[in-house]
Structure formats: C-alpha cells, structure tokens
C-alpha positions in Angstrom: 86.0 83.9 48.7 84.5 86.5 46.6 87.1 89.4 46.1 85.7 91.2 43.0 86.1 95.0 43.7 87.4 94.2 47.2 83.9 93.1 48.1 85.6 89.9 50.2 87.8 92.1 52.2 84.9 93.8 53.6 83.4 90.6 54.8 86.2 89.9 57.3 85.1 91.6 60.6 87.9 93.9 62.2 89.4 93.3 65.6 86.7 96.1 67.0 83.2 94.7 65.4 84.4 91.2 67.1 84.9 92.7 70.3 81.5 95.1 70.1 80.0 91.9 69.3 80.9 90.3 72.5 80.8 93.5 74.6 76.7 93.3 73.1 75.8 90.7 73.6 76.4 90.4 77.1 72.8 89.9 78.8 71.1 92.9 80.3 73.6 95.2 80.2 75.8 94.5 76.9 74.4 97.6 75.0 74.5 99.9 77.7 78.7 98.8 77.3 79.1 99.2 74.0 77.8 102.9 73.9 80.0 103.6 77.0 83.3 101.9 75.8 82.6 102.1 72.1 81.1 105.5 72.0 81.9 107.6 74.8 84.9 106.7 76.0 87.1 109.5 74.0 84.4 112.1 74.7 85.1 111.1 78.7 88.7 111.1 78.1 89.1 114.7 76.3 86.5 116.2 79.1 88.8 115.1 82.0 92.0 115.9 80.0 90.3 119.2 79.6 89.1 119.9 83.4 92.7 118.7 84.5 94.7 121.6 82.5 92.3 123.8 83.7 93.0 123.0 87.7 97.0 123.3 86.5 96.5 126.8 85.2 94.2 127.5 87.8 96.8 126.4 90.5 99.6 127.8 88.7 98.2 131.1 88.2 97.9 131.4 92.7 101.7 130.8 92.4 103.5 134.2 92.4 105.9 134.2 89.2 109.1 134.5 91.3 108.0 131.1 93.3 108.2 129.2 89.8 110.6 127.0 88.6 110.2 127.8 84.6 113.3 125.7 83.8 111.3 122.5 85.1 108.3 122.8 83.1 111.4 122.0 80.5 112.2 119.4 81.8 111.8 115.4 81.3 110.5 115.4 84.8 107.7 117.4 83.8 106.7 115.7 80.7 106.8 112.4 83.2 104.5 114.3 85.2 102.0 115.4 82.6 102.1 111.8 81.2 101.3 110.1 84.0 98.7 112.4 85.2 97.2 112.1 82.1 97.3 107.7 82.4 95.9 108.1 85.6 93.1 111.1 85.2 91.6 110.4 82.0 89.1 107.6 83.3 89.0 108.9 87.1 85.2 109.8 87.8 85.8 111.7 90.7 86.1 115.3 89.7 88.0 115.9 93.0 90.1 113.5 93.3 90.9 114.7 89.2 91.5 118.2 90.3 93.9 117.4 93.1 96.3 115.5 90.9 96.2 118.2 88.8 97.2 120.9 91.3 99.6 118.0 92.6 101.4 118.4 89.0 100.8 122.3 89.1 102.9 122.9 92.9 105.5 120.4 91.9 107.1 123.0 89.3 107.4 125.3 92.6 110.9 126.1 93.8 109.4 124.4 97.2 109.2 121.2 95.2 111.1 121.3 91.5 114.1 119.4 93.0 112.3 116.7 94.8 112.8 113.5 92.8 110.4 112.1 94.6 107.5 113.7 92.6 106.5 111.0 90.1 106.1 108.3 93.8 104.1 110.8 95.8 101.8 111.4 92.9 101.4 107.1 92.4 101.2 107.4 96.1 98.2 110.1 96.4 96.7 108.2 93.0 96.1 104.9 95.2 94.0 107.1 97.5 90.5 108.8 97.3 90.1 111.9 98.0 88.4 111.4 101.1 91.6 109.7 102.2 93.8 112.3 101.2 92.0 114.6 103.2 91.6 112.2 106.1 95.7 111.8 105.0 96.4 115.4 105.8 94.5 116.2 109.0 96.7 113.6 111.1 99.1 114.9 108.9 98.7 118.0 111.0 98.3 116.6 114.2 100.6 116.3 117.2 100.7 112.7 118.6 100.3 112.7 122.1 101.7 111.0 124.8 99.7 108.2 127.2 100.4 105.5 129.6 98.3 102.4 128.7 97.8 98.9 130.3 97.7 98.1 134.1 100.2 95.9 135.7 102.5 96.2 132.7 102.5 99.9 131.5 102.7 100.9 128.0 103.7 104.7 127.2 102.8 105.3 123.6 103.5 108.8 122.3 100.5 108.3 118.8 97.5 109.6 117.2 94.7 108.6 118.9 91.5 107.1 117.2 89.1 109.6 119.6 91.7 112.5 119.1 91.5 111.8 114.8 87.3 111.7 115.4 87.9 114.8 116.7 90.1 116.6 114.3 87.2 115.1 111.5 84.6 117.1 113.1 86.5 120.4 113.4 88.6 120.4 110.6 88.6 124.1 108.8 87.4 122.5 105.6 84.1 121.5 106.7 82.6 117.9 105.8 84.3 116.4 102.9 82.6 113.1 102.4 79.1 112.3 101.2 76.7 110.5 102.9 78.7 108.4 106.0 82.2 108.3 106.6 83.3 105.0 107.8 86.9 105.9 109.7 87.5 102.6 110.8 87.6 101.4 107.2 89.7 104.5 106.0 92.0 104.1 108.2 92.9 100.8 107.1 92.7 101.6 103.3 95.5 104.3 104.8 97.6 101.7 106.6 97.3 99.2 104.0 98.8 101.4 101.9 101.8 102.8 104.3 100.7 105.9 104.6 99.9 105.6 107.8 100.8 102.5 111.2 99.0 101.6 113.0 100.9 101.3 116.9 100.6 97.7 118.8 98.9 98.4 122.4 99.3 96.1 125.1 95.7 95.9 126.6 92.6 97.4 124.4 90.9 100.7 124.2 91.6 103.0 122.1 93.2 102.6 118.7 96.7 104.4 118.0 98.4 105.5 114.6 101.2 107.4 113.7 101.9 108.5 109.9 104.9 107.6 107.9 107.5 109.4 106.5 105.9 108.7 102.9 102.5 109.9 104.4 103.9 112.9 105.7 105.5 113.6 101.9 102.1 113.1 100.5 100.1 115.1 102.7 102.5 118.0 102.4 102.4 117.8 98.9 98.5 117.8 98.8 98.1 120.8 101.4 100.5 123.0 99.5 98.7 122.1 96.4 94.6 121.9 97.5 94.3 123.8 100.4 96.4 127.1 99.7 95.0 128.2 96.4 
C-alpha cells in the first residue's frame, strides 16, 4: 500500500462512504435516501428541536408565574424530560403530534403536575399514540359511562362507553374535526386498547360495542387536556 504523504490512508473508505454506498445503490429509490439520511437529516432534526422549544415557551408563557414550579425546571426530572422529548420529537413528522409533547413537557413543571413521578411514563405513554388518538383519548376521557341492561334471557347490566355514544361525542366535540380525510374509529379504538389506554368490556349477546378507559388512560388524557386544550 502506497502511503507516501498519507496518500494510502485516504484510499480506505470510512464507515459513512461504505454505508452511502449501499444506501445508493439501492434500486429506484437509493439516491432519493442518501440525500434524506445523509443530507437532511440534521437540518430535520434542528427544525423540530426548534419548533418544540417554541410550543414549551409558548405553553409556559399561558401559565401564570405563581402556578410554576421553578425549582423543577432544576431538577434531574426535568433534564429526563427534555431528553427524552428531544429522542422522541426530533424525527416525528407530525407537527402536532410534536407540539403536544412539547406542551406535555411545558404543564409538567406546573405545581398541578411537578410532583407526579409519573411524568417520564405518561409522556412514553402519549408518544405510542397519534395525535388523532390522543384526541380520540381525551373525549371518552370526558365522558360519563352509562348504564344498560343487555342480553335477553340472561341479562347483562354494563355501566361503559358506548361505541354509538363515542360516535357521538366525535361529531360534537368543541374542537371541531381533528383528522384528515376519514377517521376509521373501529381501528382507533383498537390501537387505544392495544395499548391499555383504553378496555374494551365483554358483552354477553352482540350489538353495540362497550369501553371503559384505564386508570393510565385517564392519567394521559388529563395530562394532554391541561396541556393542548387550555392554552
């Protein structure tokens, strides 16, 4: 090997060029990659970063002073938070779903929420979801279940969330629509169970569907109401 003036050094391709290399040269779409992942990755990264301290001083600054918690934003706690909003925003393409977080992080140094050590969970929690499901989250969230005698010879009374009652709430919800294009509630629903946010209630005979939302859902929705829909 030629290593005159460091000339055979430079031959040896770095960790990055091999992996450009096979990024390229994947067929149809391998340049289209490399300019995303190679190129524009850190401009993506420092424009979220950017958008989500603006939604924290945005939320912060609809927080009267005396509602604040100044020792948290001190704290270990609050670096955790920052950090992992950061991990979990930086790539997130959906600019609401980036500014909830971020308000999410901004509410939890209120006095309402600074000694919850549940913070870091409920915002891992809210992470797993869109934020069409966080909305969808909050309005049952909001609703009262409601009591009903199902089944004929063998009655069933089942005090729940009903699937034509949650329809309901969907269309007359203060907020307006808050999905694009259609919104498939049967499939939400069980992104929102699946992920114990919500249960679904067993029913003897057929008919209508019947939910309830858990303790971690409730937690989560509170969290995201106090933080997205009272600034």
């Amino acid at each position: 090997m030629n290593t005159e003036s460091g000339k055979g050094v430079s031959l040896i391709p770095s960790k990055s060029s091999w992996l450009r290399a096979a990024v390229t040269s994947i067929p149809m779409v391998g340049g289209a990659l490399d300019h995303l992942i190679f190129d524009r990755a850190d401009e993506i990264r420092a424009r979220n970063v950017e958008q989500a301290i603006t939604s924290i001083q945005s939320r912060l600054n609809a927080i009267p002073e005396a509602m604040l918690d100044k020792a948290w934003f001190e704290s270990e706690e609050a670096l955790a938070m920052f950090r992992a909003l950061i991990d979990k925003i930086q790539f997130e393409p959906d600019l609401k779903k980036r500014e909830s977080l971020s308000k999410v992080v901004a509410v939890s140094g209120a006095k309402d929420f600074s000694h919850d050590k549940r913070k870091l969970s409920i915002l891992d929690h809210l992470n797993r979801l869109s934020f069409v499901q966080m909305k969808l989250l909050t309005i049952m969230a909001k609703l009262a279940p409601q009591q009903r005698n199902v089944g004929q010879e063998i009655v069933q009374s089942v005090n729940a969330l009903w699937g034509e009652q949650i329809i309901q709430a969907i269309k007359t919800n203060p907020y307006g629509q808050f999905w694009e294009g259609q919104l498939n509630v049967g499939l939400e629903l069980q992104v929102l169970e699946a992920l114990n946010v919500i249960r679904r209630i067993q029913l003897i005979s057929g008919g209508d569907s019947a939910f309830e939302v858990t303790d971690l859902g409730r937690e989560a929705a509170k969290y995201f109401s106090t933080a997205c829909e009272k600034s």
